[in-house]
C-alpha positions as CSV (number, residue, x, y, z in Angstrom):
1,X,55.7,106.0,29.3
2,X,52.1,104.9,29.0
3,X,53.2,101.7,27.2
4,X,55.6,100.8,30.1
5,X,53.2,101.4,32.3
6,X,50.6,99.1,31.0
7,X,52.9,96.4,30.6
8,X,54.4,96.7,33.7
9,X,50.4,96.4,35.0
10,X,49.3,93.9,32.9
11,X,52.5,91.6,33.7
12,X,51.9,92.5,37.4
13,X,47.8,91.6,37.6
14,X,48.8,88.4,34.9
15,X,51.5,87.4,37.8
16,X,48.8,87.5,40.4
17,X,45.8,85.8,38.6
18,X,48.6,83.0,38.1
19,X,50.5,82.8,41.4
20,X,47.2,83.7,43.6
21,X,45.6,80.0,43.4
22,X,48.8,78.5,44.0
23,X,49.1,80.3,47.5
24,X,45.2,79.8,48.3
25,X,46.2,75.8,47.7
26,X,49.3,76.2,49.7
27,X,46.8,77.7,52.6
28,X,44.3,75.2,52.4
29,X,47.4,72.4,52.2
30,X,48.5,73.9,55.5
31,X,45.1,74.1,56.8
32,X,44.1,70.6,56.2
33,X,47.6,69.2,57.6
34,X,46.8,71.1,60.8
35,X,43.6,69.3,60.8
36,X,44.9,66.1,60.2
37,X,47.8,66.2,62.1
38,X,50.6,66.5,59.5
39,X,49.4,63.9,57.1
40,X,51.5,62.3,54.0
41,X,48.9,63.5,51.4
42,X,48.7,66.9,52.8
43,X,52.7,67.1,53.3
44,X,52.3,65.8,49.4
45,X,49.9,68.7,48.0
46,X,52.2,70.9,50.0
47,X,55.5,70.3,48.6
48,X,53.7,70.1,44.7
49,X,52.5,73.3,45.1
50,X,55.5,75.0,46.7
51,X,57.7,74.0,44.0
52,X,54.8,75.3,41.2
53,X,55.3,78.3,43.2
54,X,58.8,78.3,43.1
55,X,58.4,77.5,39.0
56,X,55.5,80.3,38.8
57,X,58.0,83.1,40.2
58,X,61.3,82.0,38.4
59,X,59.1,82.1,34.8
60,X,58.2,85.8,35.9
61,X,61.7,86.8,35.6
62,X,63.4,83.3,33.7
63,X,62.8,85.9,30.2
64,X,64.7,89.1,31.6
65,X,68.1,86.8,31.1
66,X,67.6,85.2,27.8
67,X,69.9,88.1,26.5
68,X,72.6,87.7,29.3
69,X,72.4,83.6,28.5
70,X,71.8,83.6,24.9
71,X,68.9,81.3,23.8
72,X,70.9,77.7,24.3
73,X,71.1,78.1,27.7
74,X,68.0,80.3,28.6
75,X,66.6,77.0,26.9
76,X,68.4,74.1,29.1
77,X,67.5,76.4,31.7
78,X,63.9,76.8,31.3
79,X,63.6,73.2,30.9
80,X,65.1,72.5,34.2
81,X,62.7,75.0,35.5
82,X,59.5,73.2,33.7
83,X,60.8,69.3,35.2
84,X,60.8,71.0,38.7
85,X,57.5,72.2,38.0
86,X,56.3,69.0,36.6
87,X,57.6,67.0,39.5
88,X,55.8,69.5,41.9
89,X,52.3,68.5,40.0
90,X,53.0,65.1,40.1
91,X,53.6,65.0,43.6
92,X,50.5,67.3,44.1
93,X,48.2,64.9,42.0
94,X,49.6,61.7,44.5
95,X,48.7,63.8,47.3
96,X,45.3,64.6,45.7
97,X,44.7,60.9,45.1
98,X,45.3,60.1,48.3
99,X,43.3,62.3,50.0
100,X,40.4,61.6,47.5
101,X,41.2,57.6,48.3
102,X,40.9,58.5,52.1
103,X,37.7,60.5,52.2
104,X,36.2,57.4,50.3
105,X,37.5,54.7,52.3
106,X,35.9,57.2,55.2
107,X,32.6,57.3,54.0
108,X,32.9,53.1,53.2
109,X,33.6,52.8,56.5
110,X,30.8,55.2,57.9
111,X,28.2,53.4,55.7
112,X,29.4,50.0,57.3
113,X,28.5,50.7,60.9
């Protein structure tokens, strides 16, 4: 009983030191696009981070099926999963770029006048 329970509390607080970031990000993604009025590097950081997300809960409970997939398919599955979650950091990294690109363009164009 004591074992379960510590698992159950260490996969619990190990969920939320992982998946709390990613929803402070999606926040501050919303935040700034309500601020900028819905721009593409904010729609950008949004959509990475919802699909980490998305990748962050499915890995939370991807391993409770391995034994109802067997290991080939668990497999082709979890690589499906970690693609999705690689094309939701690249798109957040673009978005990240961009935004980094526009606050320096700002502060170019501040300087001039």
């Amino acid at each position: 009983m004591t074992s379960n329970f510590s698992e159950i509390l260490l996969r619990i607080t190990g969920s939320l030191f992982y998946i709390l970031p990613i929803l402070i990000f999606i926040i501050l993604a919303i935040y700034y696009m309500s601020k900028t009025q819905s721009s593409k590097e904010g729609a950008l950081i949004l959509i990475g981070n919802i699909l980490i997300l998305i990748v962050a809960i499915l890995h939370q409970f991807l391993y409770l099926f391995i034994d109802d997939f067997g290991f080939d398919l668990y497999a082709i599955i979890n690589v499906g999963v970690n693609a999705i979650s690689f094309v939701g950091s690249v798109l957040f990294l673009i978005g990240l770029y961009m935004m980094i690109q526009k606050i320096i363009n700002t502060q170019k164009d501040s300087l001039k006048n």
